[in-house]
Backbone as a ProteinNet text record, in pm:
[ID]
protein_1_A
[PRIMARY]
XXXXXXXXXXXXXXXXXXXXXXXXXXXXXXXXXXXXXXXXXXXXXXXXXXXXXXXXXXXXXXXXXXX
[TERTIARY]
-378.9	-385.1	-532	-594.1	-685.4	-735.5	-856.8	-936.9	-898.7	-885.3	-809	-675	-599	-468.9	-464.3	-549	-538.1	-564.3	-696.7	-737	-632.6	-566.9	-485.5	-362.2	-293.3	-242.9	-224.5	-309.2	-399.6	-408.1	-465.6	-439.6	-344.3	-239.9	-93.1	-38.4	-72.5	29.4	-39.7	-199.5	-271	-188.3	-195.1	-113.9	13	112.4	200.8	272.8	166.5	126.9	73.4	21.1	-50.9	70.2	169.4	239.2	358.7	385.6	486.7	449.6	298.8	264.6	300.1	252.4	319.9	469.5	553.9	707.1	701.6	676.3	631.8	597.7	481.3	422.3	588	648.1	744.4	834.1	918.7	971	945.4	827.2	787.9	837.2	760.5	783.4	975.2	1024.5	1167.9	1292.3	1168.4	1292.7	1362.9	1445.6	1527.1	1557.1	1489.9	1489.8	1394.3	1325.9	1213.4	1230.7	1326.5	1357.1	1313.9	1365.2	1324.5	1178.7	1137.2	990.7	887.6	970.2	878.1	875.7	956.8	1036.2	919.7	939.7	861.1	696.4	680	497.6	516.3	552.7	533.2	526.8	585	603.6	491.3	447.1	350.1	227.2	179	60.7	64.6	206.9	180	155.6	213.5	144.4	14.8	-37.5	-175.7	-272.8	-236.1	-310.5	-315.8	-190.2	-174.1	-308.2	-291.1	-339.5	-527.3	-558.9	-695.7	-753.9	-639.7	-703.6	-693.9	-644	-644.5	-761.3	-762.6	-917.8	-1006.7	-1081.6	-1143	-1172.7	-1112.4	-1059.6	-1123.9	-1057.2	-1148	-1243.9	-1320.4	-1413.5	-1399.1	-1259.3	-1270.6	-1255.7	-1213.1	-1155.1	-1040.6	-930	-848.7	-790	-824.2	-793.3	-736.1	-649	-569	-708.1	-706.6	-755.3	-769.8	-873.5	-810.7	-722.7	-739.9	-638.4	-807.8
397.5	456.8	481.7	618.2	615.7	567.6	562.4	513.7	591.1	711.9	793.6	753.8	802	698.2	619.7	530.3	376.2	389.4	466.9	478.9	563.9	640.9	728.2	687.3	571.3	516.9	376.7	314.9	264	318.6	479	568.9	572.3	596.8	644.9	511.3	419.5	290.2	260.2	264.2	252.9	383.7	490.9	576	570.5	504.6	472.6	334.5	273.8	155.6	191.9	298.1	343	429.3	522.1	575.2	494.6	355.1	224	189.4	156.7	112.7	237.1	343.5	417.5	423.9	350.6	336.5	276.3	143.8	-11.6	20	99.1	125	167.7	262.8	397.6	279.8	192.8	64.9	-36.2	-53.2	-157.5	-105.2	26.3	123.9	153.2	139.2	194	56	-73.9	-240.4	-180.9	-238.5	-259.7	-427.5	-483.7	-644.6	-687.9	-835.2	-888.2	-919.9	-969.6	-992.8	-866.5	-765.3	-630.7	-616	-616.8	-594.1	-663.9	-831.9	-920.2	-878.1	-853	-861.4	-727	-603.1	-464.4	-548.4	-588.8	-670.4	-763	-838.3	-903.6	-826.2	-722.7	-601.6	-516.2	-475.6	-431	-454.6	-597.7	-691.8	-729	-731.9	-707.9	-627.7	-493.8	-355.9	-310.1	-356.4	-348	-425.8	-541.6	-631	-586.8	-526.2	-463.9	-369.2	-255.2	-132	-147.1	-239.7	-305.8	-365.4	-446.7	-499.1	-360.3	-278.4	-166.5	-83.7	-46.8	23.7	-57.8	-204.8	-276.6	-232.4	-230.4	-223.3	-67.6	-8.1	173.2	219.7	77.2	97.3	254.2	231.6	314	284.5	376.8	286.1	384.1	353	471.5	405.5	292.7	207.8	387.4	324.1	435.6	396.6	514.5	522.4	422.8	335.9	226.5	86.8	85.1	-1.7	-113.1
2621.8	2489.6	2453.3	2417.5	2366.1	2213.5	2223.2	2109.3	1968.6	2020.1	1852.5	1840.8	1910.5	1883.9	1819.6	1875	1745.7	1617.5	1614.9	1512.2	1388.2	1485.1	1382	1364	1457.7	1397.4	1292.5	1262.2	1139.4	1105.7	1074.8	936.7	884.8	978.1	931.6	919.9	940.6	873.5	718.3	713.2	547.2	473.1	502.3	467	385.5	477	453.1	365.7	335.8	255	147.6	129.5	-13.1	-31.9	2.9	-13	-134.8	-15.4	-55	-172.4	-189.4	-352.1	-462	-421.1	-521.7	-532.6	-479.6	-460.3	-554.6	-565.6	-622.2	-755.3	-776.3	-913.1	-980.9	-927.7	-1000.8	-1023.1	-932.9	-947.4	-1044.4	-1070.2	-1203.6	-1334.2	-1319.9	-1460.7	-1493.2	-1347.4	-1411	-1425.3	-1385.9	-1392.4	-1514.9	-1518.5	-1665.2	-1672.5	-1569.8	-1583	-1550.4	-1639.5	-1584.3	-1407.3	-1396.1	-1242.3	-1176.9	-1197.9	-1118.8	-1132.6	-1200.4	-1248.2	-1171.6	-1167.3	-1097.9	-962.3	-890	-757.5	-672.4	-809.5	-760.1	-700.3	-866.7	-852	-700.1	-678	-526.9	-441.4	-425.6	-312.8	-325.7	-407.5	-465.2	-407.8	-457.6	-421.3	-253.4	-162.4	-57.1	2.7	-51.8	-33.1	-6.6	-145.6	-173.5	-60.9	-18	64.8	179.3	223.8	358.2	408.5	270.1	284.8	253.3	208.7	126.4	278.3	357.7	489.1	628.1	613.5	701.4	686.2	517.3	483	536.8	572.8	602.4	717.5	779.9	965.7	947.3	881.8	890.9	800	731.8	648.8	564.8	508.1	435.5	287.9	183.1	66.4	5.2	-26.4	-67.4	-158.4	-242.4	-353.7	-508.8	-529.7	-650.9	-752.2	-858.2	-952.9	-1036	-1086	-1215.3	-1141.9	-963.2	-953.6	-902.1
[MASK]
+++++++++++++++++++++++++++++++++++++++++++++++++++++++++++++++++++

């Protein structure tokens, strides 16, 4: 496997993790229960951690607006 490969796929998994948090965000906003609400936020914050330690790895930063 080459060296871009990897690299692009670590893009496409941070990608796809910043994608998930915006799932998460739309999920918080639409709980109709604290349970739902809480449940989105955990998923969320693992989201976020995922995609926060991948940017690391590709020294990049693709952190949302305000987040």
């Amino acid at each position: 496997m080459a060296d871009a490969d990897i690299w692009d796929r670590i893009r496409k998994a941070r990608d796809f993790a910043l994608e998930a948090e915006k799932t998460e965000r739309q999920r918080i906003a639409d709980a109709s229960t604290n349970e739902e609400q809480q449940a989105a936020s955990v998923r969320l914050a693992t989201r976020q951690s995922v995609r926060e330690a991948l940017d690391v790895v590709l020294d990049e930063d693709t952190s949302p607006p305000g987040a």
